[in-house]
N, C-alpha and C positions, 0 to 999 in steps of 0.2 A: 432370587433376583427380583427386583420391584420392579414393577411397570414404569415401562416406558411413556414418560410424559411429554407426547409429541402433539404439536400444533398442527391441523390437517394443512396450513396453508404455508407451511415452512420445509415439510418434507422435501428431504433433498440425500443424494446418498451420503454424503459429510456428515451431516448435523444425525442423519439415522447412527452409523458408527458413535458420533458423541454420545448419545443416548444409550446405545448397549454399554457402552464405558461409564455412563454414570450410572447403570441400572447396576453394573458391576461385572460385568464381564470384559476382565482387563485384557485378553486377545481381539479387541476389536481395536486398541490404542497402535500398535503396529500397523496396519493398514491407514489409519487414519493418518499418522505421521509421514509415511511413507507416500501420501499425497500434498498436504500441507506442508510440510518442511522446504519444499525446493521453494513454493510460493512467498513462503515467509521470509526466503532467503533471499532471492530476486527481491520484496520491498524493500528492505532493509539497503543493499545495495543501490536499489534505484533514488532512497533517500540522500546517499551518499556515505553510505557504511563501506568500512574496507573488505576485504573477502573474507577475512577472519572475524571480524566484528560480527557481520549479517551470519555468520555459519552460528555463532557466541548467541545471538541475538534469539536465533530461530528456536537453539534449542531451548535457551531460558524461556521466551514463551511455551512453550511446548509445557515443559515442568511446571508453569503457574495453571495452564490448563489442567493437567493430570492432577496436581494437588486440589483443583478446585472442580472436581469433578461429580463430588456429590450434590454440590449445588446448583450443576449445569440445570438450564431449565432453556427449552426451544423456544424462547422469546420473537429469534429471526433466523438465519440461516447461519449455519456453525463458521462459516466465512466470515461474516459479518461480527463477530463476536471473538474470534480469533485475529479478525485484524483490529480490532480496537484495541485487547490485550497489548495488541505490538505496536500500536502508536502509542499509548502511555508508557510503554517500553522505553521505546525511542524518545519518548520526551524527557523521561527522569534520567536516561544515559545523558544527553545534552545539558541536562541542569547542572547533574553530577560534574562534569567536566567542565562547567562556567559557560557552555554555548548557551544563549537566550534562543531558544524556537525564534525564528523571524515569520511576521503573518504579512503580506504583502496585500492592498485592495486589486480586487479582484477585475475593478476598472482601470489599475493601473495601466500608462501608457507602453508601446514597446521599447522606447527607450529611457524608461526605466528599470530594464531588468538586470543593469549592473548595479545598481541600489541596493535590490531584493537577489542577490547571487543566490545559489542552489549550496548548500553546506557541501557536495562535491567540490565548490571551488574555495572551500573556508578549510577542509578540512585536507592535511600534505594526506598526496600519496593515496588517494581515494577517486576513483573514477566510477560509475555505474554504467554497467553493459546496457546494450540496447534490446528495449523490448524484444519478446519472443515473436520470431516470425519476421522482424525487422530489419536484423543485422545481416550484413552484406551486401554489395552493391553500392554504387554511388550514394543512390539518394537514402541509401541506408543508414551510411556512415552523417551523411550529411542529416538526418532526424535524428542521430544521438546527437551529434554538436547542436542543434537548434533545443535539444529540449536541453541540455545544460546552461541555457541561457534564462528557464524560466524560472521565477522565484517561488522560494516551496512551497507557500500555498495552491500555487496552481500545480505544480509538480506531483506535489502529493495525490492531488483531486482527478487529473492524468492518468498517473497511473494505475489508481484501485476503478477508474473507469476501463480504461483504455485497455491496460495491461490484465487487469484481474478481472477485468467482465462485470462489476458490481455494476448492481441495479443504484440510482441517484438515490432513493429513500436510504439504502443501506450506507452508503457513502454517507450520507447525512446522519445516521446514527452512529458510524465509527468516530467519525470528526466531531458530533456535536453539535451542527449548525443547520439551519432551514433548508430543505429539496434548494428552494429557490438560490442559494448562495452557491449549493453545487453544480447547480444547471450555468451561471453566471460565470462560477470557475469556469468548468469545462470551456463553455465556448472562447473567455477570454485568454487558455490557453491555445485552441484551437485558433486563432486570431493572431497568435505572437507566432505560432509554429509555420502557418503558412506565410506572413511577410513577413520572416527572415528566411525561408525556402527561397520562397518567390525573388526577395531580393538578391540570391545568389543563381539565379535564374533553371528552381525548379518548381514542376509546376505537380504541387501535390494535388 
């Protein structure tokens, strides 16, 4: 089995399993799966995949992972690298199928965000559940309808924040773009979330 090539500042228990799995010890891919999969399923539908798509979606990352396993190396945290895999995913399923990715500015106003719709509302027959820990209650119900209003640049930045815990650097290496454009999202999502709350008078 080869050593394991782990960066002391990336260590995490995720990226440890990825490591025994590229080292070659193929029973550490089970347990690893067996935590990333529901996450990669939850993105996929929060992007606006149908429940069969994001199920479609999760595994086929999963297998680009495993095939590409000997040349995993701890760059960042095996999150961080396993959702990037699944936004180029989701970008080439979109192309495939004639959807343009839409990138909305992240200054946009709030009454722009029927311009920049969320592909939930582009695509029939697709809804995304509400973050974990969210759903139920009023104002529960009412934060999935506000975030289906945001456009998916900020949607996306949202959720691998908000929903998946990622650190702004890491967000910034999935997507590509400067801390600073993630930091920008976030709060101009957070901005659209609270006045359309507030203007149905909740006071998040």
């Amino acid at each position: 089995m080869r050593a394991l090539r782990m960066l002391p500042s990336v260590q995490d228990p995720l990226t440890e399993l990825m490591l025994r799995v590229a080292a070659g010890d193929r029973a550490a891919f089970a347990p690893l799966v067996e935590q990333v999969y529901p996450r990669l399923v939850g993105y996929f539908r929060r992007l606006g995949a149908r429940a069969d798509e994001a199920e479609d979606g999760a595994q086929e990352v999963l297998v680009k992972v495993y095939r590409a396993r000997r040349k995993y190396v701890a760059k960042a945290r095996f999150t961080t690298y396993a959702f990037r895999i699944a936004r180029n995913h989701w970008i080439d399923r979109l192309r495939h199928e004639g959807i343009q990715p839409t990138t909305v500015s992240a200054d946009a106003r709030a009454g722009d965000a029927e311009e920049g719709s969320t592909l939930a509302a582009r695509l029939p027959g697709t809804e995304a559940p509400p973050p974990e820990g969210l759903a139920g209650g009023e104002l529960g119900r009412a934060l999935e309808e506000a975030l289906g209003t945001l456009p998916p640049d900020l949607l996306e930045v949202w959720t691998l924040a908000q929903v998946e815990g990622l650190r702004y650097q890491e967000i910034a290496e999935i997507l590509d773009i400067p801390v600073g454009t993630v930091k920008s999202r976030v709060h101009a999502a957070v901005r659209k979330l609270r006045a359309w709350l507030s203007a149905r008078g909740f006071e998040p």
